[in-house]
N, C-alpha and C positions, 0 to 999 in steps of 0.2 A: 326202854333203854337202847342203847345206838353205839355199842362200843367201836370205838376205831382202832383199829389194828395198825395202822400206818398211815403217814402221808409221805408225798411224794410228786415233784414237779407240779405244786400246783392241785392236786388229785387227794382226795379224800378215802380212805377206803374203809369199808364196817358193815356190820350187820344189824338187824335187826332181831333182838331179842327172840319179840315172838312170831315166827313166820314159818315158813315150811320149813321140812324137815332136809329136804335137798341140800347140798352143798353150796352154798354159792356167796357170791361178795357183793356190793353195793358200791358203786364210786361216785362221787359229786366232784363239782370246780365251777368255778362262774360260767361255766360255758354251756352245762347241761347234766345230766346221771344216767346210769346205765348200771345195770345187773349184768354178773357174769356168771354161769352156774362153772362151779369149780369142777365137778364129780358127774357121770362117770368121764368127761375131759372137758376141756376151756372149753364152752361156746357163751356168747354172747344170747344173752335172754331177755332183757330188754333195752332202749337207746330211747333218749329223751333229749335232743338236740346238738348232741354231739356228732362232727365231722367224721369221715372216714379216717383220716390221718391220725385222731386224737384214739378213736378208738384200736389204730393199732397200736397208738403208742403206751395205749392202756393194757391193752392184750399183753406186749414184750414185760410190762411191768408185773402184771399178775404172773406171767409164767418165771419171770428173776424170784418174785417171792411166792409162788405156791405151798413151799413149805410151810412157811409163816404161815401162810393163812389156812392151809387145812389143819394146823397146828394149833392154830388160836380158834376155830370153828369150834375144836373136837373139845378145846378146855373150856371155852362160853359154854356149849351147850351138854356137856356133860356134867355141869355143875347144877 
C-alpha cells in the first residue's frame, strides 16, 4: 500500500506502508523520485533523475507542508 498524502505542481507525495521506521516522504513526477527523510530535519535521502532546481522546489514544498505529512506519518503508521 502507497498512501498519498498530497499532490502538488506536478509531484506526487507518499509513503510506503512497509519500510523503515525513520520519518520520511517519497515524491515521484514524470521527471524522476526522490526520498526526503522528514525527522530528525529535511534532508534529501535519495534522487533518482531529478534536477537541482526541481529538487529545491520539492524541498520549499515539503517544508510549506511538514505538518501534513509528519501528521499523516504518525496516523498511517500508528494505526
Amino acid at each position: 500500500m502507497t498512501p498519498t498524502v498530497f499532490r502538488k505542481k506536478g509531484y506526487r507525495f507518499f509513503f510506503f506502508s512497509r519500510e523503515e521506521t525513520r520519518m520520511h516522504v517519497h515524491v515521484v513526477s514524470n521527471e524522476g523520485e526522490a526520498k526526503f527523510w522528514l525527522k530528525p530535519e529535511l534532508e534529501l535521502a535519495n534522487n533518482y533523475r531529478f534536477s537541482r532546481k526541481e529538487l529545491k522546489e520539492i524541498e520549499a514544498i515539503i517544508e510549506e507542508h511538514h505538518h501534513e505529512l509528519a501528521s499523516a506519518w504518525i496516523k498511517h503508521f500508528s494505526s
